[in-house]
C-alpha positions as CSV (number, residue, x, y, z in Angstrom):
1,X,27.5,17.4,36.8
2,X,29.3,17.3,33.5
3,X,27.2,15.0,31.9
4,X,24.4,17.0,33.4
5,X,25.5,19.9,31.5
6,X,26.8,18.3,28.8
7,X,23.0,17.6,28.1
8,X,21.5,20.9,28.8
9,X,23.8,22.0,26.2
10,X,22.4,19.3,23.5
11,X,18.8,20.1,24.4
12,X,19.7,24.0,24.2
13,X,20.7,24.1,20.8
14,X,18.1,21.2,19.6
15,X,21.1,18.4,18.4
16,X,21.1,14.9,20.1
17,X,24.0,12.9,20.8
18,X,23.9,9.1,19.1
19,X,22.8,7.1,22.5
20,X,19.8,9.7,22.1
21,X,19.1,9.0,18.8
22,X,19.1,5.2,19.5
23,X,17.3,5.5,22.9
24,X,14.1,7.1,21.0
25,X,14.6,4.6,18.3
26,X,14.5,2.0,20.6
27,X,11.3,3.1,22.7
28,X,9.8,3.9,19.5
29,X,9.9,0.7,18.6
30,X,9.1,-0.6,21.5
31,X,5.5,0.9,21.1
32,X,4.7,-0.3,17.5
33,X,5.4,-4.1,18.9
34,X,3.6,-3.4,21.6
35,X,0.7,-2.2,19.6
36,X,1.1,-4.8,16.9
37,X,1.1,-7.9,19.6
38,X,-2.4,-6.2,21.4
39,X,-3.8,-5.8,18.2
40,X,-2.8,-9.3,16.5
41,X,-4.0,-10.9,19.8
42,X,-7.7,-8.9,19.4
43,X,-7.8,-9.7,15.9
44,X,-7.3,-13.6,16.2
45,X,-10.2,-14.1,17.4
46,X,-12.0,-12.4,14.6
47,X,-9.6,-14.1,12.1
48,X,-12.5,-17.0,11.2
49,X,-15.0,-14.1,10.4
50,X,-12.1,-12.5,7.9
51,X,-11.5,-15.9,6.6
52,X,-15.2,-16.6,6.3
53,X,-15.8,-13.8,4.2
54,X,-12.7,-14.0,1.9
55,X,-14.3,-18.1,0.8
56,X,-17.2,-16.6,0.3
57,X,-16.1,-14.8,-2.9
58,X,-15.0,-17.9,-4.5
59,X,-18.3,-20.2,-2.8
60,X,-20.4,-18.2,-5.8
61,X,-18.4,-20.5,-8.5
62,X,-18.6,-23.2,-6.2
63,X,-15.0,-23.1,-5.0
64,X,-14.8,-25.9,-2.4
65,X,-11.9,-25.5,0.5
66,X,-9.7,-28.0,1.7
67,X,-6.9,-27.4,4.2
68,X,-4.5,-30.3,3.7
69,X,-1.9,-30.0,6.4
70,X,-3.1,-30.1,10.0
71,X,-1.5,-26.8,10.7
72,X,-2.7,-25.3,7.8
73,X,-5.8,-23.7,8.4
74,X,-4.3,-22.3,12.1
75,X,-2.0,-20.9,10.0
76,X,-4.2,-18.8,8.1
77,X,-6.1,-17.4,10.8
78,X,-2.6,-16.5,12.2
79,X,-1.7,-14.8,8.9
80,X,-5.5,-12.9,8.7
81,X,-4.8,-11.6,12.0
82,X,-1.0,-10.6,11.4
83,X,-2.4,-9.1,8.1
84,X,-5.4,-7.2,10.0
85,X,-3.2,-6.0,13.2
86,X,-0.5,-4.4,10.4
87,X,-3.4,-2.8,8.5
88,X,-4.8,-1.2,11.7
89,X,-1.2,0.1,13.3
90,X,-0.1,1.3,10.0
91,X,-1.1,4.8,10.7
92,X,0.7,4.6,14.3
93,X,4.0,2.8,12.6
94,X,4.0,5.8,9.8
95,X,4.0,8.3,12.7
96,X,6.7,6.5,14.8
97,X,8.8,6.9,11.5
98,X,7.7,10.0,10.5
99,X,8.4,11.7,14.3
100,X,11.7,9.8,14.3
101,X,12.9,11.8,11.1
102,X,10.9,14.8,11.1
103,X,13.9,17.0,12.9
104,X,15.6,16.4,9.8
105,X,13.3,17.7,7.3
106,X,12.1,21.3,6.2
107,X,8.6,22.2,7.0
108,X,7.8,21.6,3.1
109,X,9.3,17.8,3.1
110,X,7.0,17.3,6.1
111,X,3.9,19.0,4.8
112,X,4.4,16.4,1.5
113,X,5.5,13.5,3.1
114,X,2.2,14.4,5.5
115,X,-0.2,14.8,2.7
116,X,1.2,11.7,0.8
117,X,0.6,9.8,3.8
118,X,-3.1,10.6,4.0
119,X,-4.1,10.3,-0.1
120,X,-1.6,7.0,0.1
121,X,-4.2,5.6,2.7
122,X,-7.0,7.0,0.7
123,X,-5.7,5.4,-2.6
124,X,-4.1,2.0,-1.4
125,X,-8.3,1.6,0.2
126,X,-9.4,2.0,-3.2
127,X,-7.3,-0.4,-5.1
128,X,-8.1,-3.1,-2.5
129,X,-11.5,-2.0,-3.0
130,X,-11.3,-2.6,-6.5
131,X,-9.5,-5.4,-6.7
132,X,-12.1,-7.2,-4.1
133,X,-15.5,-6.2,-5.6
134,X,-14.4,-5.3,-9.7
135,X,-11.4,-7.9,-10.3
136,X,-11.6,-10.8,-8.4
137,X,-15.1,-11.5,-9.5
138,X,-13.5,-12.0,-13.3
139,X,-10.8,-13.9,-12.2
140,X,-12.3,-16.7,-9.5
141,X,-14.6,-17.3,-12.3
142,X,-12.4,-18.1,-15.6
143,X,-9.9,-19.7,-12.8
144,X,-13.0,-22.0,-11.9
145,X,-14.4,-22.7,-15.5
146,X,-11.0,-25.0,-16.2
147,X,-12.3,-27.9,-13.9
148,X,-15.5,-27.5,-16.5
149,X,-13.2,-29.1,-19.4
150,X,-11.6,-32.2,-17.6
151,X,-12.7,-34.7,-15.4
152,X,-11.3,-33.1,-12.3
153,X,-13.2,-31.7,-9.5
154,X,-11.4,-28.9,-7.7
155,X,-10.2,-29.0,-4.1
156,X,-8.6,-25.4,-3.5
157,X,-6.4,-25.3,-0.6
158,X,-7.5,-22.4,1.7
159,X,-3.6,-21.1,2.4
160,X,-3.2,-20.9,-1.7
161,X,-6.6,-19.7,-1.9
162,X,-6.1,-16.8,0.6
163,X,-2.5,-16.4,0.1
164,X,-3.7,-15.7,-4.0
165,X,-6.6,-12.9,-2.8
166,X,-4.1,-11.4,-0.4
167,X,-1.5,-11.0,-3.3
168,X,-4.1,-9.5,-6.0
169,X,-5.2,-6.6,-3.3
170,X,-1.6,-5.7,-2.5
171,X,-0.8,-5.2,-6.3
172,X,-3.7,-3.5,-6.7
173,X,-3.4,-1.3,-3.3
174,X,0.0,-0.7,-4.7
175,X,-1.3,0.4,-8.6
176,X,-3.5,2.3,-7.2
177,X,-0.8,4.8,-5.1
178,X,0.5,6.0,-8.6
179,X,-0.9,9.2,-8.6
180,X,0.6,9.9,-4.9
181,X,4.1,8.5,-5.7
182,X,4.1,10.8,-9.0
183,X,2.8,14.0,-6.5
184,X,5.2,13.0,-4.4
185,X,8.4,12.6,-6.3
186,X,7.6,15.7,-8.3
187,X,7.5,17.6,-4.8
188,X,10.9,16.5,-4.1
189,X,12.5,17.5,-7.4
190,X,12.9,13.7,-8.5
191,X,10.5,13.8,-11.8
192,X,8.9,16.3,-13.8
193,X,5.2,15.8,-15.2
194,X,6.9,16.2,-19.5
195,X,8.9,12.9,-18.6
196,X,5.5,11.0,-17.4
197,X,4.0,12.7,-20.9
198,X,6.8,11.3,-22.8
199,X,6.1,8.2,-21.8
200,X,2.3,8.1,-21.8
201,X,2.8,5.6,-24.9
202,X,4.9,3.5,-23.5
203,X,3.2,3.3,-20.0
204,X,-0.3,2.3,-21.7
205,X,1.4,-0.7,-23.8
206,X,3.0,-1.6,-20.4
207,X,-0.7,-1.4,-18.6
208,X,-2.5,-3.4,-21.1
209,X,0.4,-5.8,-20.3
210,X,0.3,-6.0,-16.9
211,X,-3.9,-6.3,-17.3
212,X,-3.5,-9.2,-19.4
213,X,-1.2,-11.1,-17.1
214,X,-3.4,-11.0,-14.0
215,X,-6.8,-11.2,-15.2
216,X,-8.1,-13.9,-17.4
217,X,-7.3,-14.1,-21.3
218,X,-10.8,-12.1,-22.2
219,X,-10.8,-8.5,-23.9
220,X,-13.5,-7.7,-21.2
221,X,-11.5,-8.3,-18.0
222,X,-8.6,-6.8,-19.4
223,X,-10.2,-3.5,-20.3
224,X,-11.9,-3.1,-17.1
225,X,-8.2,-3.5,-15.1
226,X,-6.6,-1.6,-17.8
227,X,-8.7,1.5,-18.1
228,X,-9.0,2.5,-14.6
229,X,-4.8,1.9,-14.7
230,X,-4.1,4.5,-17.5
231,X,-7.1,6.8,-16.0
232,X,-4.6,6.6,-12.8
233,X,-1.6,7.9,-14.7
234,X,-3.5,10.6,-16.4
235,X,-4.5,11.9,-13.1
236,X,-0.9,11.5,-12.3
237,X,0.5,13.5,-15.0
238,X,-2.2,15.8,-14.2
239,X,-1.3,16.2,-10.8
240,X,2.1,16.8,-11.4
241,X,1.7,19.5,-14.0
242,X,-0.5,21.2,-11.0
243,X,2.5,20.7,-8.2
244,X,5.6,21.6,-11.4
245,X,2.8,24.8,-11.6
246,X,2.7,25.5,-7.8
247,X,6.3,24.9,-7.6
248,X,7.6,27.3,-10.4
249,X,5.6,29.9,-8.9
250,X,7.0,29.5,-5.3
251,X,10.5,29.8,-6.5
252,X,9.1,33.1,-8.7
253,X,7.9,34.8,-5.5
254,X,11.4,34.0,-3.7
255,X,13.2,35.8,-6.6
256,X,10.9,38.9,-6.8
257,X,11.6,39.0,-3.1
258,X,15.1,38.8,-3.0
């Protein structure tokens, strides 16, 4: 009866006791393995169609796949379909997280951490996007061209090959969530959009940088990675001035009120 009451009292006034709190992180969890195990076992059968499509891309240089371990390409079909089922549960594992810690956050950290969630999916699409159908066109070609120059023929191994693709559209993906992270951080008080302009100089040396490190040593790749980089940190700074704005005002309103 104690314990009975004891618990009515901790649902009455909304706290939780610590065997709570690790009860619904436990069942939480529970469902995002469950999910991620149903899902990678749908996706492995469709892991040869993923793979098919990804040595495809490098079959217009005529790339030519070996797999030269007898595990190897089982392996990548695991990995496609590991890769795939995260992709797919992401949204479900970023609510598990975000239910878990919502109680603890004020109806404005959850409205931002809610629309960063949805513009992060939105961006990281567009970076892979990019990086598949504007980048790695560039790149699988100067990569191939080499072989052109010796007396070599070229056997790429399909777990480096796919392992390399894989790679470019996560640092892309990743690039590409600037503009959110900058929103995002800006919302919580972290940065403020004069310290992005500050170092708008730096940051487009740094860009150009980064571009001519993962694409290959011609001016035209490097422009066509670097310009849509520092068009993403405009917007950035340009978003940030908008939520500074929106912020500033909010806190205006609260001290005419008061």
């Amino acid at each position: 009866m104690k314990k009975k009451a004891k618990k009515a009292k901790e649902n009455a006034d909304g706290s939780m006791s610590l065997s709570g709190h690790l009860r619904e992180l436990r069942n939480r969890i529970i469902v995002v393995v469950v999910l991620l195990l149903v899902s990678f076992t749908v996706f492995l059968s469709y892991a040869p169609r993923f793979i098919t499509y990804l040595t495809q891309l490098g079959e217009k240089y005529n790339y030519v796949y070996v797999y030269i371990a007898p595990q190897e390409l089982l392996l990548v079909e695991f990995s496609a379909a590991l890769i795939a089922a995260v992709v797919v549960c992401f949204p479900v594992m970023a609510y598990e997280v975000y239910a878990f810690c919502s109680p603890g956050l004020t109806p404005k950290e959850r409205r931002s951490i809610l629309g960063a969630f949805f513009a992060g999916a939105l961006f990281f699409i567009g970076g892979v996007a990019f990086a598949n159908f504007i980048v790695m066109p560039f790149v699988l070609r100067f990569l191939i061209q080499f072989t052109n120059n010796v007396d070599v023929s070229a056997s790429i191994s399909i777990q480096q090959y796919v392992s390399f693709l894989l790679t470019m559209y996560v640092i892309f993906g990743l690039v590409f969530e600037l503009p959110v992270i900058s929103v995002l951080l800006t919302a919580l008080g972290l940065i403020k959009a004069d310290w992005l302009k500050k170092g708008r100089k730096i940051m487009i040396v740094v860009i150009f940088l980064i571009a001519a490190i993962i694409t290959p040593p011609d001016i035209v790749s490097q422009v066509m990675v670097a310009i849509p980089m520092i068009l993403l940190y405009e917007i950035s700074i340009a978003l940030s001035i908008m939520v500074g704005r929106a912020k500033k005002q909010a806190s205006d309103d609260e001290d005419e009120d008061e």
